[in-house]
N, C-alpha and C positions, 0 to 999 in steps of 0.2 A: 427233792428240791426242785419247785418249779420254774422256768426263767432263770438260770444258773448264771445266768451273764448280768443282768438286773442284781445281783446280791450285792452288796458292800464289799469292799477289799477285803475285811479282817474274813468275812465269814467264808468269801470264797479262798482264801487260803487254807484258814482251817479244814474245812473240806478237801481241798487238795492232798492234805497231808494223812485223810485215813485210810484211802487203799493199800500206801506204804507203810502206817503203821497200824495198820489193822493184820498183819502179816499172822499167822495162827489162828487168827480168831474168826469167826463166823461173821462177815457183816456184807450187808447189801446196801450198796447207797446207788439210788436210782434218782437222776439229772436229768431236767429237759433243758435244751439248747434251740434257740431259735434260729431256722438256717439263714444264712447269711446276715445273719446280724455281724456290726462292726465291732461290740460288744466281745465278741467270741474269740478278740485278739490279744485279750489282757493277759497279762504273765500266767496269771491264777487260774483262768483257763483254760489257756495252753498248756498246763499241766495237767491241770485235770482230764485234755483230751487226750496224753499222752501214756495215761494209764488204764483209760476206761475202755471199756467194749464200747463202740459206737454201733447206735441204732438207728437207721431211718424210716419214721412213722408210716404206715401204709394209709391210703385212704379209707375211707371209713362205707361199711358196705351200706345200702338203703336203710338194713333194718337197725344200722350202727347210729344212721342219723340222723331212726325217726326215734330213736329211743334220747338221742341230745336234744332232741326238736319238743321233747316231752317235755323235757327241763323246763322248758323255757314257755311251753304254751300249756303246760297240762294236756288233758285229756279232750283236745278244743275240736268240734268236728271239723272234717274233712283235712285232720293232722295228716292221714296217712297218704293221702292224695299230692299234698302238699310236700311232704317229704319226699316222696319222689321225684317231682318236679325238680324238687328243691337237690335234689341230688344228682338230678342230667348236668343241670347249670352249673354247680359247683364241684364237679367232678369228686364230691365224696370230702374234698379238706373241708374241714369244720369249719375254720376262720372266714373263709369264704362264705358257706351257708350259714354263719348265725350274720355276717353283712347283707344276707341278702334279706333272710327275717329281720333286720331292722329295718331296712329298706321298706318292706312291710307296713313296720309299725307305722314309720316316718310318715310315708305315703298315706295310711290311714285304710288300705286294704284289709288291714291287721288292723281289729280296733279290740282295747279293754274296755269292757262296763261291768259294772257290778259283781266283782271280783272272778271274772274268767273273762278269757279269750276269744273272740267272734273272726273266724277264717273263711277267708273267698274260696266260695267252691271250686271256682279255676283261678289262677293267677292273671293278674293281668297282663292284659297285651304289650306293655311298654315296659313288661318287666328287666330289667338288665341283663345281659346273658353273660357277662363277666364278672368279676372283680375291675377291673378298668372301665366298665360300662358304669358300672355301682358309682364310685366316685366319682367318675364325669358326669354322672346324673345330677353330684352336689355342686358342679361349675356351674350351673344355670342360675342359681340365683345366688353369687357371688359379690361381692363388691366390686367395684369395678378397680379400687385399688390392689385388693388380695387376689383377683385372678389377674393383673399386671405381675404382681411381684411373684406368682408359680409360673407367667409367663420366661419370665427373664432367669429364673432358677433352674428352668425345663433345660435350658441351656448346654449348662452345668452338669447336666447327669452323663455317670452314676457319680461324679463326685460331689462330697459334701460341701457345705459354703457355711461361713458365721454371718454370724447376724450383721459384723461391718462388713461381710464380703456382699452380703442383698443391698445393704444400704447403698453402695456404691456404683452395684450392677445396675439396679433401678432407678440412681439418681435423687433419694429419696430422703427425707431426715428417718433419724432413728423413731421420732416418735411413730411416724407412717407407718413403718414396715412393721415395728412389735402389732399396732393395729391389725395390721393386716395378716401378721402371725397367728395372731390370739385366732381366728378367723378360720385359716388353711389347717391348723393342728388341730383344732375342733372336730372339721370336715375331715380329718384324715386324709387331704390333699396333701399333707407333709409327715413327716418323719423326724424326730429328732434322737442323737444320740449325742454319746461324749463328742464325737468330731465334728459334729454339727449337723444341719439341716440339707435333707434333700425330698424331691417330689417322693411320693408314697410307692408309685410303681413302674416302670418303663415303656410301660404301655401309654400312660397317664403322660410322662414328660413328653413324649413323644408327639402326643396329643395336641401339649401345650407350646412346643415349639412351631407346630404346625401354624398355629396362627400369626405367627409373625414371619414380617417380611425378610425374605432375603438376606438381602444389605444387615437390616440389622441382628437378621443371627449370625450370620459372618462377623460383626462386628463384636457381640454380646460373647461372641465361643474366642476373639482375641484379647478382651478384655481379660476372659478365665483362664485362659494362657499367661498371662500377665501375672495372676495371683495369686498361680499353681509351679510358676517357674522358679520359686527363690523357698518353694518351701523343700525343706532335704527330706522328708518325709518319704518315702520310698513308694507308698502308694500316692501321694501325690506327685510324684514323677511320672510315674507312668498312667494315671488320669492326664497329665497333662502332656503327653506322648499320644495318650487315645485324641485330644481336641485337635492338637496339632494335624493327627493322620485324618479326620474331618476336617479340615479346614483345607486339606492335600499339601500340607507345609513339611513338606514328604522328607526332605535331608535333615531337618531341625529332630523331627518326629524320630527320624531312624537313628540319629547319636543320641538322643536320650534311651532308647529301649537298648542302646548299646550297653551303656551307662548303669541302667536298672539290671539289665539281665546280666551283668558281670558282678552285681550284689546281691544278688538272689545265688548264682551257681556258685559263688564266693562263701556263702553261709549266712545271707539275712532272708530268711526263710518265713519267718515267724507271720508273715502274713499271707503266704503263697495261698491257701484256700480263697482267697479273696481278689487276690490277684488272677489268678487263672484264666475265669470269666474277661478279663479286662485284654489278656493278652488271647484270647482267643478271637477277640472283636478286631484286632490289631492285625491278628494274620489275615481272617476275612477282610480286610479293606486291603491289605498287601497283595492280596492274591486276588482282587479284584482289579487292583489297578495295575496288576503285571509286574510290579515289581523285582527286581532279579535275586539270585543267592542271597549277597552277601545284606541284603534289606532283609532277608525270611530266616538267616540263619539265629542272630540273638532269640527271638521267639522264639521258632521252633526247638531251640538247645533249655528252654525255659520249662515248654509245655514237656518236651521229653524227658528231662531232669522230676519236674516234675510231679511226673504221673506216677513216679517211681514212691511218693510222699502224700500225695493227696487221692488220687484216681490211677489203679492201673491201666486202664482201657485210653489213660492220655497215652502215658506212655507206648503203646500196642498202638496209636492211632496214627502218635506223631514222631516216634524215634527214628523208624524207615526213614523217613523224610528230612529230619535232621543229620541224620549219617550222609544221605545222597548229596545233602548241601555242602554241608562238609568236605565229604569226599570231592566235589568240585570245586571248593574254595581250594582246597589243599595242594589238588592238582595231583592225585594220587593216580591218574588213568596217565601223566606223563611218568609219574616214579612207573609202570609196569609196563611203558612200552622201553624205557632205558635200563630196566634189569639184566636183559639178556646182553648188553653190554658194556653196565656198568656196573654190575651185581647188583642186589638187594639194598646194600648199606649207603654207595654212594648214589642210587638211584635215588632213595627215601632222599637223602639230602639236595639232591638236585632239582627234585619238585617243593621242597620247603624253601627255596632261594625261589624259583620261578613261583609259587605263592607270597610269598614276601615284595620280589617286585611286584604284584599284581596289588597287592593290599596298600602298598606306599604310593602306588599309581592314582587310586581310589582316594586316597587321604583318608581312609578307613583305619576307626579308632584300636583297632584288634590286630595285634600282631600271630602270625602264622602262627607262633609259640602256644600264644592264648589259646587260638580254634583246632589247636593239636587238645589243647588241656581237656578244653569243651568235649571234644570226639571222647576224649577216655572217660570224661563225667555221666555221656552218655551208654558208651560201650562196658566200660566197666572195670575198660584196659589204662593201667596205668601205663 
């Protein structure tokens, strides 16, 4: 089944249910999953990930993709030249290299006549050397409405927007912006899924935020704070956690990820693969701007939880780290210098009171009790 995430509800339930009822019987059912798709969050898949061997696709070797390169060109001279080429640039993923042979065609380096293929003996010199090169090649001749509106969306990312969320951002009526839709989905400058619209790739938003000034991305990234604050959506909390810590709206930013990450180690898990990425951009911006413990601990108690469910090497990356915060939120270096006279039991409780006034001092949403719970979520100790 290819695109398992693209299938209908009925059938990806169906599916779901024959690795558990195929129990005796001989059967192989082999799924592809597109990574990072938003898709990959639905009930019906999350089951189906919860049963299945997961595989991740290798790149595909020269002679992998000059043999896809076939498919697609026949037998066209200077195929095998070209697949090489074609394989430095796109590092071997397929999706990649069949963009950059259309890119080709587009261009007209790649020309059909009379039923075969005609290939440049060398590629050309302006040929894209990314995936992000490729599409920003199709911003050149843009409209000047539809490269406005990936403008103002570039914003946004990686969160998705609706279509009244663009019309708004850009000030625009509805009829505009489908225009300008119809346009950017063509070009594969956008993306669309059930949650809605976002630029194609992060390279690309990046791109497009560039072009605007200042003032009005500051203004464009509180607007998205605005439209991402009232929704309870749990990845849009913390998209709008990630604008906030861009924008350095640094106390707002930190009681929301307080907020998310006590519903995540709580048990709303179901979107943590997706989430991950998003809280790892969060610690990088915390631990660039110095941030202290008790700003690193929600994250880090997230990414270390975790790693434990998605990636073990989070966990191995980040658990240290979240113990040590801990451990100094907690105040456990005072429980071990008041052991030796006040034993083990009254010492533990005498640094969970001097954590306690530390945390009421802070007006910090997490009571010692909580960041005890956190540590054994981590540790493993109840």
């Amino acid at each position: 089944v290819d695109d398992f995430e693209r299938a209908d509800q009925d059938s990806q339930a169906f599916f779901a249910t024959l690795p558990r009822a195929g129990a005796g019987h001989r059967l192989l059912l082999a799924c592809t999953l597109s990574t990072g798709s938003v898709a990959s969050d639905h009930p019906s898949v999350r089951t189906m990930r919860l049963v299945a061997h997961s595989l991740t696709l290798p790149a595909l070797t020269e002679a992998e993709l000059l043999e896809l390169l076939r498919s697609v060109f026949g037998d066209a001279l200077y195929l095998d030249r070209m697949a090489a080429r074609l394989h430095v640039l796109s590092g071997g993923v397929p999706g990649h290299a069949l963009l950059l042979a259309r890119h080709l065609a587009g261009s007209g380096a790649a020309q059909y006549a009379g039923g075969a293929w005609s290939l440049p003996r060398e590629l050309p010199m302006d040929m894209p050397a990314s995936l992000d090169a490729i599409v920003a090649a199709t911003l050149r001749d843009l409209p000047a409405n539809a490269r406005r509106l990936a403008s103002v969306a570039s914003v946004a990312d990686p969160a998705p927007l609706r279509r009244s969320d663009l019309a708004m951002l850009a000030g625009a009526s509805s009829e505009v912006v489908e225009e300008a839709l119809a346009v950017l989905l063509r070009r594969s400058v956008f993306t669309e899924r059930e949650d809605g619209l976002r630029v194609a790739t992060t390279g690309l938003a990046e791109s497009l935020a560039g072009e605007l000034e200042d003032s009005e991305r500051s203004s464009l990234r509180n607007a998205v704070v605005r439209l991402l604050r009232y929704r309870d959506a749990l990845l849009s909390q913390v998209h709008c956690a990630l604008h906030l810590l861009r924008g350095r709206q640094f106390s707002e930013a930190e009681a929301l990820l307080v907020g998310t990450s006590r519903r995540i180690v709580g048990g709303d898990q179901d979107q943590l693969r997706t989430l991950v990425p998003l809280y790892l951009e969060a610690l990088r911006i915390l631990r660039a701007e110095r941030r202290d413990a008790y700003a690193l601990m929600p994250v880090l108690n997230v990414l270390a939880v975790g790693g434990n469910l998605v990636k073990r090497s989070l966990a191995v990356e980040h658990g240290d780290e979240a113990l040590r915060v801990m451990t100094e939120i907690l105040r456990f270096d005072l429980a071990a210098r008041l052991k030796p006279w006040l034993g083990a039991r009254l010492a533990f409780f005498a640094a969970l009171a001097a954590a306690t006034i530390n945390l009421r001092r802070r007006k910090f949403q997490v009571s010692a009790s909580e960041v005890l719970t956190w540590f054994g979520s981590v540790t493993g100790y109840t």
